[in-house]
C-alpha positions as CSV (number, residue, x, y, z in Angstrom):
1,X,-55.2,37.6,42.4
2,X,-56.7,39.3,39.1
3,X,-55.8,36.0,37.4
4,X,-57.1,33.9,39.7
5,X,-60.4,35.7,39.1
6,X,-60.4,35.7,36.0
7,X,-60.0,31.9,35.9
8,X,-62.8,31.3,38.0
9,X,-65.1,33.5,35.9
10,X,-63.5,31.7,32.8
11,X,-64.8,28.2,34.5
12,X,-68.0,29.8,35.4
13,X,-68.9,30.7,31.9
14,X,-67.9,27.4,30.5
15,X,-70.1,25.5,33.5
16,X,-73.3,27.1,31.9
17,X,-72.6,27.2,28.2
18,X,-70.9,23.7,28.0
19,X,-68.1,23.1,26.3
20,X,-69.3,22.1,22.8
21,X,-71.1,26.1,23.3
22,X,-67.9,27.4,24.5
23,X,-65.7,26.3,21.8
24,X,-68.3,27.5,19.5
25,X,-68.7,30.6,21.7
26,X,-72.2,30.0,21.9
27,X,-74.2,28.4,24.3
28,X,-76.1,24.9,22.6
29,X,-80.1,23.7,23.3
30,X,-80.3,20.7,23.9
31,X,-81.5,18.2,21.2
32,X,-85.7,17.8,21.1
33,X,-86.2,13.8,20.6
34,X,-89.5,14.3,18.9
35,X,-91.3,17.5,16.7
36,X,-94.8,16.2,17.8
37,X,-96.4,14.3,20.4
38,X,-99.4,12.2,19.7
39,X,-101.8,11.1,22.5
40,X,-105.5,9.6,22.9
41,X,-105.7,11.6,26.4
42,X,-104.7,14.9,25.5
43,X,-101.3,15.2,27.0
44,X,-99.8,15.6,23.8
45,X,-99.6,18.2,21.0
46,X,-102.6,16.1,18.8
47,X,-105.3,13.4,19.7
48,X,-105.0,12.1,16.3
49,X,-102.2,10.4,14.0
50,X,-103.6,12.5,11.0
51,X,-103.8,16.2,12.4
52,X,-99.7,15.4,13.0
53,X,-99.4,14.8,9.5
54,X,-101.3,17.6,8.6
55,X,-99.4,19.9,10.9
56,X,-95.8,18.4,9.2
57,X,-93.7,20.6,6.8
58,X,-93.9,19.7,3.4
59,X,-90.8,18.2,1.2
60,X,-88.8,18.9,4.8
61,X,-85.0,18.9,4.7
62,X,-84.7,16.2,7.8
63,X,-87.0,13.8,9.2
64,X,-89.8,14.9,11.0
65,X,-90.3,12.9,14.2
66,X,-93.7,12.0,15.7
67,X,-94.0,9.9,19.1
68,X,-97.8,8.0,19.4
69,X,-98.4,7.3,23.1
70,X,-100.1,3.8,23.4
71,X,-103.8,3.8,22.6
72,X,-106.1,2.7,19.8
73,X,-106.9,5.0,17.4
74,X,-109.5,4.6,14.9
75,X,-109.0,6.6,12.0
76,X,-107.5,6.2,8.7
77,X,-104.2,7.9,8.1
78,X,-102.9,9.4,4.8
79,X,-99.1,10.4,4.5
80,X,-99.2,12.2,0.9
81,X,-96.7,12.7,-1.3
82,X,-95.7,16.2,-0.6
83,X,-95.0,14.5,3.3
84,X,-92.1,12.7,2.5
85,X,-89.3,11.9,5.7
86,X,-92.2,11.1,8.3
87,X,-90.8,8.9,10.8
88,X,-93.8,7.4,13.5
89,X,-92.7,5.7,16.4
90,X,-94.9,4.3,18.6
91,X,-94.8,3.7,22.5
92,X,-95.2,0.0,22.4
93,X,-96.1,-2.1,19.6
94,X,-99.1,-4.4,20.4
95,X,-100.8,-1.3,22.7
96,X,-100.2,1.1,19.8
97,X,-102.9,0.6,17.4
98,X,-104.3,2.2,14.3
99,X,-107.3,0.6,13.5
100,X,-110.4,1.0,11.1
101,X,-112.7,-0.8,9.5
102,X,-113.3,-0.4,5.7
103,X,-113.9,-3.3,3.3
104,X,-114.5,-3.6,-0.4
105,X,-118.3,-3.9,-0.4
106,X,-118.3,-0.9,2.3
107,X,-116.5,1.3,-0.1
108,X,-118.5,0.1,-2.9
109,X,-116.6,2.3,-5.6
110,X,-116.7,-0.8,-8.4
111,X,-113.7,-3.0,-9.3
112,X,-111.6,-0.7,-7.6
113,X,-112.6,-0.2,-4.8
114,X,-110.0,-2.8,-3.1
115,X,-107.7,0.0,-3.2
116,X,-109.6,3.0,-0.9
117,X,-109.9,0.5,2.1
118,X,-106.3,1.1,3.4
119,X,-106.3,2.2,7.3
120,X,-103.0,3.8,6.6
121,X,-101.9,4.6,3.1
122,X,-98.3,6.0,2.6
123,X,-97.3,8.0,-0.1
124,X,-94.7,10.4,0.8
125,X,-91.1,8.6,0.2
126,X,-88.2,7.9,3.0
127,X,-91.3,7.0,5.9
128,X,-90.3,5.4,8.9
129,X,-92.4,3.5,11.6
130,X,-91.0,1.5,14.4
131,X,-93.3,-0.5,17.1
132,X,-96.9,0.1,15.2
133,X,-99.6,-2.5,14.6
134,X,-101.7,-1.6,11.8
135,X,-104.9,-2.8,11.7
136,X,-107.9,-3.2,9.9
137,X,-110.8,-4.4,11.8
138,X,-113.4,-5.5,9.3
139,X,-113.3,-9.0,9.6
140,X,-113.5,-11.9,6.9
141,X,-115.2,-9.9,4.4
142,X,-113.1,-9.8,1.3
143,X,-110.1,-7.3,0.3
144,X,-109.8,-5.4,3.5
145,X,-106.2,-3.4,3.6
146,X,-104.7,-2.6,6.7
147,X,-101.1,-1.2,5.7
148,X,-100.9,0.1,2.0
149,X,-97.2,1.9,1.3
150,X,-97.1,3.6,-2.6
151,X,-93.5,5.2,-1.5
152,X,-89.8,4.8,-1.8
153,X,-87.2,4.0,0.5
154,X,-89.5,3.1,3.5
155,X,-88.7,1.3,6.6
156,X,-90.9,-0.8,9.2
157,X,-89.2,-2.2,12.0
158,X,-91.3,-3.8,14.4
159,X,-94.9,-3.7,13.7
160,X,-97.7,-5.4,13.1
161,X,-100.1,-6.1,10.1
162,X,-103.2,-7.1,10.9
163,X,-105.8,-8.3,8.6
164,X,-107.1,-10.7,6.2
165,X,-107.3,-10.6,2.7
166,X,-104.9,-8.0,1.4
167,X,-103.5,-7.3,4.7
168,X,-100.7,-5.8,3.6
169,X,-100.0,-4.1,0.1
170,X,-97.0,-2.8,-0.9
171,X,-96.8,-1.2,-4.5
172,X,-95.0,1.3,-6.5
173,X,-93.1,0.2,-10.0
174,X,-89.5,0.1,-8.4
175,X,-90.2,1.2,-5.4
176,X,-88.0,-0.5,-2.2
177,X,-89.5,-0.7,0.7
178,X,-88.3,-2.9,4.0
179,X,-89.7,-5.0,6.9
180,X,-87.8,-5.8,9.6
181,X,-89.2,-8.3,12.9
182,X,-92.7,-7.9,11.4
183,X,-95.4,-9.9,12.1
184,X,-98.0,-9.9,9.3
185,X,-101.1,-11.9,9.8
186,X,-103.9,-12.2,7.2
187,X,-106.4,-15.2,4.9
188,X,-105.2,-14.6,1.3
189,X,-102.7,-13.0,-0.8
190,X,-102.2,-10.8,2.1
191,X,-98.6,-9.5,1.1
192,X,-99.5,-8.3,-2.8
193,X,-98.3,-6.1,-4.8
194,X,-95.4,-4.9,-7.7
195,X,-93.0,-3.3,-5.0
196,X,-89.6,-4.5,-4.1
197,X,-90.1,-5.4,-0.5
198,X,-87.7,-7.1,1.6
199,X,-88.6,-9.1,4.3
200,X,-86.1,-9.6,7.1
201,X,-86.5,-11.6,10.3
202,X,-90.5,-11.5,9.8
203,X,-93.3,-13.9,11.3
204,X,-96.4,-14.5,8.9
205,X,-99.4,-15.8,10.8
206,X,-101.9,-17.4,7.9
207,X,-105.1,-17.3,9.5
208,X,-107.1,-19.7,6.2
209,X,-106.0,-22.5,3.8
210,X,-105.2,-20.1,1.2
211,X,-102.7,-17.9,-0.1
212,X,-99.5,-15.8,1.6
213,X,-98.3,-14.1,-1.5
214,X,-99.9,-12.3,-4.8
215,X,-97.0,-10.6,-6.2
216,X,-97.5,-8.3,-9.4
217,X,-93.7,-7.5,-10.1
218,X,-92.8,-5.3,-12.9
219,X,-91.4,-7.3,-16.4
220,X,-87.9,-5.3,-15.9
221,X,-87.8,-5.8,-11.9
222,X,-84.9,-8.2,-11.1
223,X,-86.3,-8.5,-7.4
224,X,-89.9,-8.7,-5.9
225,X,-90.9,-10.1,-2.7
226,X,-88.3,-11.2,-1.0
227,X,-88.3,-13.1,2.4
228,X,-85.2,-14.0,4.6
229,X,-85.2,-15.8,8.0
230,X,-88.7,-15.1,8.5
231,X,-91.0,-17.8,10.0
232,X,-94.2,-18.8,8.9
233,X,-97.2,-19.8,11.3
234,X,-100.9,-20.6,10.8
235,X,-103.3,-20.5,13.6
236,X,-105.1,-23.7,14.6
237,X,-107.3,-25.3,11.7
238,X,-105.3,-23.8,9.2
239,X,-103.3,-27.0,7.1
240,X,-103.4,-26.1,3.3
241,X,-101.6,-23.1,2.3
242,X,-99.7,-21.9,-0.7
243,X,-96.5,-19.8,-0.4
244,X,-97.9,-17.7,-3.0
245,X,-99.5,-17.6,-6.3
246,X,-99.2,-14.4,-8.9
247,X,-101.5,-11.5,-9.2
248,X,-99.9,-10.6,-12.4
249,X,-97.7,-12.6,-14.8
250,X,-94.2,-12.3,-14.0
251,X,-94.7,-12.4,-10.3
252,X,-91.3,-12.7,-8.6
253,X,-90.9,-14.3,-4.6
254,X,-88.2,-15.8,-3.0
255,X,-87.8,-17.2,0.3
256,X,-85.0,-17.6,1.9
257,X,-83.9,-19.5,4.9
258,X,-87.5,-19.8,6.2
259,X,-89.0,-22.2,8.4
260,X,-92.4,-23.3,7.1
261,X,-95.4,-25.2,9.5
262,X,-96.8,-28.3,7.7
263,X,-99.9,-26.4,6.8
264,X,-97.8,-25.4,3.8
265,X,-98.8,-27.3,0.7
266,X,-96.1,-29.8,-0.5
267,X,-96.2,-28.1,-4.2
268,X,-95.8,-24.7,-2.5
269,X,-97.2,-22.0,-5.4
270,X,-100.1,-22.1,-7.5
271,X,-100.1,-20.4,-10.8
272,X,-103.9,-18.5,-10.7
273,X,-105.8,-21.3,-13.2
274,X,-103.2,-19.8,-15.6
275,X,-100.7,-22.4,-17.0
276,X,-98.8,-19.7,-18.8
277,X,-98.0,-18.2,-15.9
278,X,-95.6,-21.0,-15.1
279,X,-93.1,-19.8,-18.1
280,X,-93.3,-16.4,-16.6
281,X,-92.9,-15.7,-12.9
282,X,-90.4,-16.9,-10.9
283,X,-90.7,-18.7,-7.4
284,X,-88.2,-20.0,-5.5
285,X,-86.7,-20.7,-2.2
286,X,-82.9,-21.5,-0.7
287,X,-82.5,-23.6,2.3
288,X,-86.2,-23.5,3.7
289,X,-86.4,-25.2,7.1
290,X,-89.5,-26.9,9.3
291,X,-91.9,-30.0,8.2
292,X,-93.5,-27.4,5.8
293,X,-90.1,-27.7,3.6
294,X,-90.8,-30.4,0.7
295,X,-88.5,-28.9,-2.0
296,X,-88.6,-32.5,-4.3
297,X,-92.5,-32.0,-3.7
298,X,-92.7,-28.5,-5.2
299,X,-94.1,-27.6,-9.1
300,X,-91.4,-28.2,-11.3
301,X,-91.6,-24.7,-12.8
302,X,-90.4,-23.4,-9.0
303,X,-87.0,-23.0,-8.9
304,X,-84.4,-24.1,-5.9
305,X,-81.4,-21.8,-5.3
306,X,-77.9,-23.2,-5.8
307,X,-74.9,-20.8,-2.9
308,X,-74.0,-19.0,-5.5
309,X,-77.9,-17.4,-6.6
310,X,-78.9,-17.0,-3.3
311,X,-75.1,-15.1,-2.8
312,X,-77.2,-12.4,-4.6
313,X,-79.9,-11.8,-2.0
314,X,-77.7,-8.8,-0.7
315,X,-79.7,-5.7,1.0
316,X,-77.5,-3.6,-1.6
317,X,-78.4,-6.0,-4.7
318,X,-81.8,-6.3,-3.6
319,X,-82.3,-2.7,-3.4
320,X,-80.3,-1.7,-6.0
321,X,-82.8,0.0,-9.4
322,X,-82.0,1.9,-12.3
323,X,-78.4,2.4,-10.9
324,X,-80.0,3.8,-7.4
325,X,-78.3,1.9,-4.3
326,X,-80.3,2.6,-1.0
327,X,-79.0,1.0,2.0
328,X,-81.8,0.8,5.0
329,X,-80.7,2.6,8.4
């Protein structure tokens, strides 16, 4: 009978511990999903995107995790440096908005001043943001950034970029970064900049008869902008656009397996009213799809993948520098 007791009290004990706690010999917590809460009514920890930041751990040891409830929320947002292994999810993407408003001539800082108009600017390395449009507001009014990301190692996986000129800049000398079922929409050179950025799956909306790309890839970079199975769109009017054209001299983009609209120009890229550009950068494509693919129409000083070249358009070759591998999760 003293047995039989003590097996029920046994079972009792391993009821309200669990058995991961029991084996342990300590009960376990359960698991919180999410460090901070953001919300526009007040039924989370912050109102705001930023005072989450600020309220983040600096140089953390694991990801800190920060849900945005749907809402627009007009502010800029800074992740710095020292805030590295933010991860920002949002509710749903096209309700969960981070939107502002400034513009070169509103910032009015001299030739520079392209580069204080991001609504979100990212600096701290390994950031993460799933289902978030970004957005800047301004209008057609010159270089307006929406989404600006100085990091390494960061991830977007279902957002949107919103803009139009300079929608979308993505910089750092070697830094990877990757998009993933993206939708960028923006007038021109609205994806620009020296990063490595990979572009998986993605839908660019051109909004003007001007320019996708402005790449400013470092001389020693064997990968710049890179674009596989992505689709490109252009909103009614829109019928004469370049797949890019290069912001700096040895500019590298590549699409691959792309459909392109007919809006896009049967010479493809532009070299900036620069010929010697055209000894410099290199443009190609592999196996681009849709009436906008004209590959014995393109300059000859573009360049047409053979299998084996385009073989080399690996996630792990891609984002492969300086003897770094980083693999996206």
């Amino acid at each position: 009978m003293k047995n039989l007791s003590f097996v029920l009290l046994l079972l009792l004990a391993v009821s309200q511990m669990g058995l991961s706690g029991y084996a342990q010999g300590v009960a376990t917590a359960p698991v919180k999903k999410y460090d901070y809460v953001v919300s526009p009514d007040g039924t989370g920890d912050f109102t705001s995107i930023q005072a989450a930041i600020e309220a983040c751990k600096s140089f953390p040891d694991e990801p800190i995790r920060i849900f945005i409830k749907k809402g627009i929320y007009h502010e800029k947002v800074f992740i710095p440096e020292w805030n590295p292994k933010i991860v920002l999810i949002g509710e749903v993407r096209d309700s969960t908005i981070i939107d502002y408003d400034d513009y070169f001539n509103k910032i009015n800082k001299g030739p520079n001043s392209t580069f204080y108009t991001p609504t979100v600017l990212v600096q701290g390395n390994d950031f993460y943001a799933e289902n978030i449009t970004f957005k800047n507001s301004a209008g057609a009014v010159g270089q307006a950034i929406a989404l600006a990301v100085d990091a390494d190692r960061c991830v977007f996986v279902h957002c949107r970029i919103i803009g139009n000129q300079d929608a979308l800049y993505v910089t750092g000398e070697h830094y990877r970064q990757y998009f993933r079922h993206c939708e960028i929409e923006g007038t021109t050179d609205f994806i620009f900049g020296q990063a490595t950025a990979l572009f998986d799956s993605c839908v660019m909306v051109c909004k003007a008869n001007s320019f996708i790309t402005a790449a400013s890839t470092p001389a020693d970079a064997r990968f710049g902008l890179v674009f596989r199975h992505c689709t490109i769109q252009a909103v009614p009017g829109v019928h004469q656009v370049y797949l890019g054209r290069p912001w700096r001299k040895y500019a590298r983009t590549v699409f691959i397996d792309c459909q392109m609209g007919d809006f896009i120009r049967p010479e493809g890229w532009d070299n900036w009213r620069n010929p010697a550009n055209e000894k410099t950068v290199f443009y190609a494509e592999y196996h681009s799809t849709g009436p906008g693919a004209k590959p014995e129409q393109r300059v000859k000083w573009a360049h047409q993948l053979s299998d084996r070249q385009a073989a080399a358009y690996t996630i792990s070759q891609i984002f492969t520098t300086r003897g770094n591998t980083w693999i996206p999760q």
